[in-house]
VMD Tcl script that draws the C-alpha trace (Angstrom):
set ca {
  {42.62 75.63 -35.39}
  {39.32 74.88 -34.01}
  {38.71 75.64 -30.04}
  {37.11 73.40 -28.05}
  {36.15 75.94 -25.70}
  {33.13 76.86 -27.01}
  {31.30 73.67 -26.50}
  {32.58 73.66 -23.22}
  {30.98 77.39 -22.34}
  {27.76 76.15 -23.68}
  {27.63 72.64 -21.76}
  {28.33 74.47 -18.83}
  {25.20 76.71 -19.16}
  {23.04 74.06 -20.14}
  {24.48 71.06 -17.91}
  {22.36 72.69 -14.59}
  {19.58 72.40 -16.18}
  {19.19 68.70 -17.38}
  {17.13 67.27 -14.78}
  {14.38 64.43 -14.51}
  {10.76 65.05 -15.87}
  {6.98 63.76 -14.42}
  {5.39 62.65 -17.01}
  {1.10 62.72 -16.35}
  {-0.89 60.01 -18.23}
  {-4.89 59.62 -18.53}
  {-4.13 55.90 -15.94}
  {-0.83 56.59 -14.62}
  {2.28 58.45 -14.23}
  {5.80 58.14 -15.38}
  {8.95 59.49 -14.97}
  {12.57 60.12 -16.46}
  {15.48 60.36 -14.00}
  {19.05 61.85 -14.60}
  {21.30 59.16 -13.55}
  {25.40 59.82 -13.43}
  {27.34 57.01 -14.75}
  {30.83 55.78 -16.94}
  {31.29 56.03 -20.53}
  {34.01 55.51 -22.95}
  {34.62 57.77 -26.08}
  {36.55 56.93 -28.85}
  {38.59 58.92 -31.04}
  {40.20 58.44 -34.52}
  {43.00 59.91 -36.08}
  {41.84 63.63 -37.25}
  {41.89 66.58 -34.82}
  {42.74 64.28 -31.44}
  {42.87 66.37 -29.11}
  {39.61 68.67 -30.26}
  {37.41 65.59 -30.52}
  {38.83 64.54 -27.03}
  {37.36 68.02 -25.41}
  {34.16 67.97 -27.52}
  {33.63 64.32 -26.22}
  {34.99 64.74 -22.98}
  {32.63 68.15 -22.14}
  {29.36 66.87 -22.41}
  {29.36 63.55 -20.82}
  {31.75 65.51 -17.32}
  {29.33 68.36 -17.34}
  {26.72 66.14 -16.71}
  {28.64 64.70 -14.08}
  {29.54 61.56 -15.06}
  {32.93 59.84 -15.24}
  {34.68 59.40 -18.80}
  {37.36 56.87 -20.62}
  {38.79 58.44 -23.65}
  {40.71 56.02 -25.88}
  {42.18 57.61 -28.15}
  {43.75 56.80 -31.80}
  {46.35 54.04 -31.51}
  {48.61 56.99 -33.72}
  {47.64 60.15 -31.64}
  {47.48 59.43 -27.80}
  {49.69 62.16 -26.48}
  {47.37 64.75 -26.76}
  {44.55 62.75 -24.57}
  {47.60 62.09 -22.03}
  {48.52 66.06 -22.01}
  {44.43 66.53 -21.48}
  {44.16 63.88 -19.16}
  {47.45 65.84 -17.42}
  {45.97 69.56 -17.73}
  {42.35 67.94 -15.95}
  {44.16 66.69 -13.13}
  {46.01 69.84 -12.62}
  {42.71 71.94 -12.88}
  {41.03 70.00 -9.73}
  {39.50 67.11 -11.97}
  {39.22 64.38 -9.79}
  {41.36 61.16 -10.61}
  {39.48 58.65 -12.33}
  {36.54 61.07 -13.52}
  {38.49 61.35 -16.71}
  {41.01 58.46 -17.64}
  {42.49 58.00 -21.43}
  {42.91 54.12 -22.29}
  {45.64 53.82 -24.74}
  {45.38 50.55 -27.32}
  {44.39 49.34 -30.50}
  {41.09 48.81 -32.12}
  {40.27 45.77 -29.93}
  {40.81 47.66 -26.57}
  {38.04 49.88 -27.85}
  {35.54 47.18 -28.77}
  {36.56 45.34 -25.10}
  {35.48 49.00 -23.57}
  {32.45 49.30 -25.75}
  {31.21 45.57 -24.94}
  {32.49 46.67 -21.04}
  {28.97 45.68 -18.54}
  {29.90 48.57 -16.03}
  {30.34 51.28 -19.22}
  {26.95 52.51 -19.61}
  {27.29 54.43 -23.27}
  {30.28 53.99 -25.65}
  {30.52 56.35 -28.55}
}
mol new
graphics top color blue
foreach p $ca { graphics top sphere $p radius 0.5 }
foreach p [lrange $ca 0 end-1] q [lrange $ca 1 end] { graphics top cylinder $p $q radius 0.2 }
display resetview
């Protein structure tokens, strides 16, 4: 079985040190700005609960707040993650699974408040 613990060591490493840039042009100046916000992951039937960590690492390292909806046919696993995060000191609502079919995902994808779905 594949761990998804090894993403999650690396993320945390590299999480610290996303950060905004200055950018200097010849007339002006620019910038890019880390901003925290929602997004929803989707999963599909192979390795559920894997592709729930490997989804679910980058976008809370970062800070921001995740749905995970997961396979109509495999949600247990995402509820026994969503479980084992709240027991670690996740914050509720910082990682919430959204059980449903394949039009509950495309609602959450077209969602205005969820800034990425992937």
């Amino acid at each position: 079985m594949c761990s998804p613990a090894p993403t999650a060591g690396v993320l945390r490493r590299l999480a610290p040190t996303i950060a905004g840039e200055h950018l200097d042009w010849p007339a002006a100046f620019g910038y890019t700005r880390r901003e925290r916000s929602a997004s929803s992951r989707a999963s599909v039937l192979e390795l559920p609960l894997q592709i729930a960590c490997w989804k679910a690492a980058p976008a809370l390292a970062c800070g921001n707040a995740m749905i995970f909806k997961p396979a109509e046919l495999t949600p247990l696993s995402a509820l026994k993650l969503e479980a084992i995060m709240s027991e670690a000191g996740v914050p509720d609502g910082i990682f919430q699974v959204l059980n449903g079919f394949g039009e509950t995902g495309q609602r959450l994808a077209r969602h205005p408040q969820i800034a990425r779905s992937l």
